[in-house]
C-alpha positions in Angstrom: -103.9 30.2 40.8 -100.2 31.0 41.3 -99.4 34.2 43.2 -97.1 36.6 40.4 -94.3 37.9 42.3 -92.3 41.1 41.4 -88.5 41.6 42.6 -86.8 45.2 43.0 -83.9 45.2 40.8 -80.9 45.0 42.3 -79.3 48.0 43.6 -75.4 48.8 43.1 -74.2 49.7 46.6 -71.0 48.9 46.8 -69.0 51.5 47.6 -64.9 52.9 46.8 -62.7 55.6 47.8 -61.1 57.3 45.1 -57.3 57.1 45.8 -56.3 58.4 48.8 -57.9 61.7 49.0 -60.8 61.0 46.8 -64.6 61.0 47.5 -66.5 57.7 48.0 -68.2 56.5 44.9 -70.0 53.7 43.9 -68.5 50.7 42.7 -69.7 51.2 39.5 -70.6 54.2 37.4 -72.5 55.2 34.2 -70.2 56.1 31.0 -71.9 58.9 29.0 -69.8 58.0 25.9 -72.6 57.1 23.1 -75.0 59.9 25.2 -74.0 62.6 23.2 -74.5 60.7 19.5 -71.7 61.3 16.7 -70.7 57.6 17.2 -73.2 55.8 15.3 -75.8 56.4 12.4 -78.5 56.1 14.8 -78.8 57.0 18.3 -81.7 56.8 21.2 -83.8 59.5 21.9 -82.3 62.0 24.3 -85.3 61.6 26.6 -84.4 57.5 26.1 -80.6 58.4 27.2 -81.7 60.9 30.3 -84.1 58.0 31.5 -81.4 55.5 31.3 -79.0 57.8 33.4 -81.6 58.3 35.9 -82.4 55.0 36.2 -79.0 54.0 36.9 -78.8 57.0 39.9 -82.0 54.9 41.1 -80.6 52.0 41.8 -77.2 52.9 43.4 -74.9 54.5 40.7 -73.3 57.8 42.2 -71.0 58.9 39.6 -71.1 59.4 35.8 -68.1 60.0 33.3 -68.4 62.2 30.2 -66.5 64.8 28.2 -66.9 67.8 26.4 -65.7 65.7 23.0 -68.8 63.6 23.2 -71.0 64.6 20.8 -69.5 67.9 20.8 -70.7 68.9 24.4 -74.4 67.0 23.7 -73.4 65.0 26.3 -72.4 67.2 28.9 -76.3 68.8 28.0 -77.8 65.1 28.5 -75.9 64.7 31.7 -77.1 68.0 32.6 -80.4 67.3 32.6 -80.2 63.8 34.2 -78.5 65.2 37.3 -80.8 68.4 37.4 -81.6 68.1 41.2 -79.6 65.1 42.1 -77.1 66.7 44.8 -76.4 63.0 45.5 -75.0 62.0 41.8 -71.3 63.5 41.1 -70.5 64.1 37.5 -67.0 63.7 35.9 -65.8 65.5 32.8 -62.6 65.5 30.8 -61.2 68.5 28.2 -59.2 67.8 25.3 -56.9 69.5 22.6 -58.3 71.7 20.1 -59.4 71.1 17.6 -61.2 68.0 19.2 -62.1 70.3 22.4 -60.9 73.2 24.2 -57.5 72.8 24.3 -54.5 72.0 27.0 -52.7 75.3 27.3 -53.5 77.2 30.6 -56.8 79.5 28.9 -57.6 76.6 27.3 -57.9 74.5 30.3 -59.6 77.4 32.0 -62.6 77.8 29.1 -63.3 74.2 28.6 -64.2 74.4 33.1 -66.4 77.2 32.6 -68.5 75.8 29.1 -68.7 72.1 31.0 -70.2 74.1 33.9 -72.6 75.8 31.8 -73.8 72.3 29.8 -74.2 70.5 32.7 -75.8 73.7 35.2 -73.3 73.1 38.1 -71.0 75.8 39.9 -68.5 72.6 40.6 -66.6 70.1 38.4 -66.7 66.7 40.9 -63.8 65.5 39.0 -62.1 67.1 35.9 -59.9 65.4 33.9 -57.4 65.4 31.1 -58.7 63.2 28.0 -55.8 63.1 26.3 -51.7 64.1 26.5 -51.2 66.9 24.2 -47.6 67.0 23.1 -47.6 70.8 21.7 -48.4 71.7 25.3 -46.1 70.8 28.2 -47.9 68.6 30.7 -46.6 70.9 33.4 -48.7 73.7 31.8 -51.7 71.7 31.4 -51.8 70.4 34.8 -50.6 73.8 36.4 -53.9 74.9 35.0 -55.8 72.1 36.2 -54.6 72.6 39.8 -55.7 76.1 39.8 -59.2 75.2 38.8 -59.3 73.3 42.4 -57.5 76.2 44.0 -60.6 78.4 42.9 -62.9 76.2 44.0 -64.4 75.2 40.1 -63.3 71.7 40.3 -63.3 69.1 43.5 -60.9 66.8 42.4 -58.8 66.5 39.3 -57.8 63.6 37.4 -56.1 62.0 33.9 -57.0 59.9 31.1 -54.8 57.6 28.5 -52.0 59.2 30.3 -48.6 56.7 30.5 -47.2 56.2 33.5 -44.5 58.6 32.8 -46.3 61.6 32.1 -48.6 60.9 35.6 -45.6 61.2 37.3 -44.5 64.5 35.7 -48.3 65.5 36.8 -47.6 63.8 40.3 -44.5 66.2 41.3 -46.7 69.1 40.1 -49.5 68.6 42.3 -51.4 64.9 43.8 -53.4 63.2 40.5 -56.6 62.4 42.2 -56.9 59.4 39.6 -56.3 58.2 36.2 -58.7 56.6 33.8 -57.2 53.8 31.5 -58.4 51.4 28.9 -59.3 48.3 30.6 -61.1 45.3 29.6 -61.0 41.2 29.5 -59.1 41.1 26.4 -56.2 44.3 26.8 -54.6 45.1 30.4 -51.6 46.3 29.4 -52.5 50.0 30.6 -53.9 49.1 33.5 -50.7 46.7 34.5 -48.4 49.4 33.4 -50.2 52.1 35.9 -50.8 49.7 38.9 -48.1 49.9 40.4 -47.2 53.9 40.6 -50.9 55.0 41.3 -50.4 52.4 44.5 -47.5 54.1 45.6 -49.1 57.6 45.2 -52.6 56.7 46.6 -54.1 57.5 43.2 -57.4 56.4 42.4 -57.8 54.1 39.0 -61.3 54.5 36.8 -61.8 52.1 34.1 
């Protein structure tokens, strides 16, 4: 009779600072995309997607990314609940121009903060972040308003996503980018290339 032996799955403990001034996350994180539904005919149960996420803080994941465009704030709710006593797990979020979101002028800015806060039942954005470059709105603007939001103490660290080079550095002389998230994969790394080389000089952290 052979003895049946049970392994522990492997935790994710591998740990990285977030640019320069950022907080130390794990190595990899859960994306909260496809948690809010919208995306395909036919989604998991939401108590299928909450277990998921909580499995993945189980085993050594300490951050997850999601935005109040997925699923039109359902997964900001989902998130929500997955963290709902988990002090240890940081959650990141990202607004976006209207009509898609909350929009990129300073109130704008300012009302997509509070409504994240309120799906996800926490008094602090780890990291906020700008989905999107809205060209109607200066990015000056934008990230003026974003840098107030840490200022006030609603948001920890702030951030940018499917931003060009260019624009990060308009963002940079406003106030430090905590860290930009770019498309990234096997097949296209043009974006993260392009962005290399200025978030090394500015200790800006890169999410992918």
């Amino acid at each position: 009779m052979t003895e049946e032996r049970h392994t522990s799955p492997q935790r994710t403990t591998q740990q990285r600072k977030l640019g320069k001034d950022g907080p130390e996350i794990s190595l990899i994180g859960y994306g909260a995309w496809e948690v809010g539904g919208g995306y395909h005919s036919e989604n998991p149960p939401d108590k299928e997607l909450i277990g998921a996420m909580r499995a993945a803080f189980d085993h050594g994941v300490t951050w997850v990314d999601t935005a109040e465009a997925y699923g039109a704030g359902h997964s900001e709710e989902l998130v929500g609940q997955a963290v709902a006593g988990r002090d240890d797990i940081m959650v990141f979020t990202k607004v976006i121009f209207q009509p898609c979101g909350s929009g990129l002028d300073a109130a704008g800015i300012r009302a997509g903060a509070e409504a994240s806060l309120r799906r996800l039942g926490r008094e602090v954005l780890d990291l906020y972040q700008i989905h999107l470059p809205d060209p109607q709105v200066p990015v000056e603007e934008s990230w003026g308003a974003m840098a107030q939001l840490v200022d006030e103490g609603l948001a920890r660290y702030i951030g940018v996503s499917n931003f060009p080079p260019e624009l990060v550095e308009r963002c940079e002389r406003v106030r430090h980018v905590d860290s930009v998230q770019c498309h990234f994969s096997l097949l296209y790394r043009e974006d993260y290339l392009s962005l290399l080389p200025l978030c090394r000089a500015n200790g800006i952290g890169i999410l992918a």
